[in-house]
Every structure is written in C-alpha cells, then in structure tokens.
N, C-alpha and C positions, 0 to 999 in steps of 0.2 A: 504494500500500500504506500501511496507517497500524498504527503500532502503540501497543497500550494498554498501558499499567502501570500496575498497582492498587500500594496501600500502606495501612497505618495501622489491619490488620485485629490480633490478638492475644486476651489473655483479659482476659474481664472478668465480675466478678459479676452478679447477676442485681439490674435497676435500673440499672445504670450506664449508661455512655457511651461511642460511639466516633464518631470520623471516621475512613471513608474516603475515598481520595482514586483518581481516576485520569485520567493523562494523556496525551493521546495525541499523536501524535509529528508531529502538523502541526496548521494550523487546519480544524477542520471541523465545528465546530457551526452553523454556518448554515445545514447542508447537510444534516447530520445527526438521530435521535432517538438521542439516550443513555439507556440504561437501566442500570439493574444488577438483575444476577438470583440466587440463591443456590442451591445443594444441599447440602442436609444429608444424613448420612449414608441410604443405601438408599434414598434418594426421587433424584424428576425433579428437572432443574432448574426452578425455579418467577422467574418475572416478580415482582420486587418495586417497582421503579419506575421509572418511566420520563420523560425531558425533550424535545419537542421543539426544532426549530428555533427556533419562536416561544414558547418556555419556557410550552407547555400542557404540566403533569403531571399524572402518573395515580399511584396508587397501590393496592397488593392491601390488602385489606381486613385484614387481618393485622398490617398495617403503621400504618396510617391511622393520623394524631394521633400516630406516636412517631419517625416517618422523615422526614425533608425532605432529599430532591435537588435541587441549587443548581449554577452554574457559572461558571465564572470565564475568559470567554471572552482574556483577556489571558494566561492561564498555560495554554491549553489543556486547564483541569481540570475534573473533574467530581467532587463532592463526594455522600457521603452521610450525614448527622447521623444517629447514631442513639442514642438514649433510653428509659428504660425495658427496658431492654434486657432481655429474657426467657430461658429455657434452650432455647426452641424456635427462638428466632432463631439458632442454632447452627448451622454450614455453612461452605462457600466460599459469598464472594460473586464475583462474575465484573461485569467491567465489560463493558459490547455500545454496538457501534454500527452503525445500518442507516440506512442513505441515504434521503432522501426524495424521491428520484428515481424516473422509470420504470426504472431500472436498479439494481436493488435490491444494493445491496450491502451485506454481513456480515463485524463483526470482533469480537472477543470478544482480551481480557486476559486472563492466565494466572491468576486469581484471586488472592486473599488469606482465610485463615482466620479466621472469629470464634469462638471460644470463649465460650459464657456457662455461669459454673458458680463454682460458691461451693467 
C-alpha cells in the first residue's frame, strides 16, 4: 500500500505562483508514473501531467509552457511548479500513481485546493 499526500495548494491571483508538493509514503518512482490531475468544479477529473519512471513527461495542452512536474527521488516527492496561473486552473489537484508493471496498480492522494481569483 502507498500513500500520497498533496500540500502547498491555497489562493492565489491570476499570474501568480504555486508549488505543489506530494509524497508518498515509501520509494517508488522507479516503478512508478506520477501524475497529477485536477477537477474543477462540475467537470471530470482531467490528466494534467504526468512523470514516468525514466522522467519522460507529458503535458495537456492547457498547461504547456506554465507547468513543470519534477521529483525528488531522495524525499519521495513529486512536485508541481505552477505559473501564470489562470482562473480556469481552479480545482482540486489530486496526486496519482500507476505502476509500470503488468500488474497495474492505482493510488490517488486526497487532493489539495487551488484557488485563482483576484
């Protein structure tokens, strides 16, 4: 079992900055892809970006150029930079992690809130 915990989400005006942060409760990025994903109010949860094992990421188009996922395999963390921060990036973000195994496995963090609003 691994468990994640996000941090570092709160309010911020539109432009600004936030780091998230989420760690999870053993080592297992080597094994792993990290992502985080967000829902904003009434919508799905949507894929915002994601790291693998061998630190290929992806990013939604949404995001591109204002997000950077990074990790810090010595603190078991996984980081999200975010800049320019817009009123539509508003949401939970959820941290995820799915194994890169044939035995697929899923764990998802209780989220943290971002506010963007002036």
């Amino acid at each position: 079992q691994v468990q994640l915990v996000e941090s570092g989400g709160g309010l911020v005006q539109p432009g600004g900055s936030l780091r998230l942060s989420c760690e999870a409760s053993r080592d297992i990025f080597h094994m792993y892809t990290m992502a985080w994903y967000r829902q904003a109010p009434g919508k799905e949860r949507e894929l915002v970006t994601q790291i693998t094992s061998g630190d290929a990421t992806e990013y939604s188009d949404t995001v591109k150029g204002r997000f950077a996922i990074s990790k810090n395999i010595a603190k078991n963390t996984v980081y999200l930079d975010m800049i320019n921060l817009r009123p539509e990036d508003t949401g939970i973000y959820f941290c995820h992690a799915q194994s890169e195994r044939i035995k697929v496995v899923k764990y998802w963090g209780q989220g943290t809130q971002v506010t963007v609003s002036s």
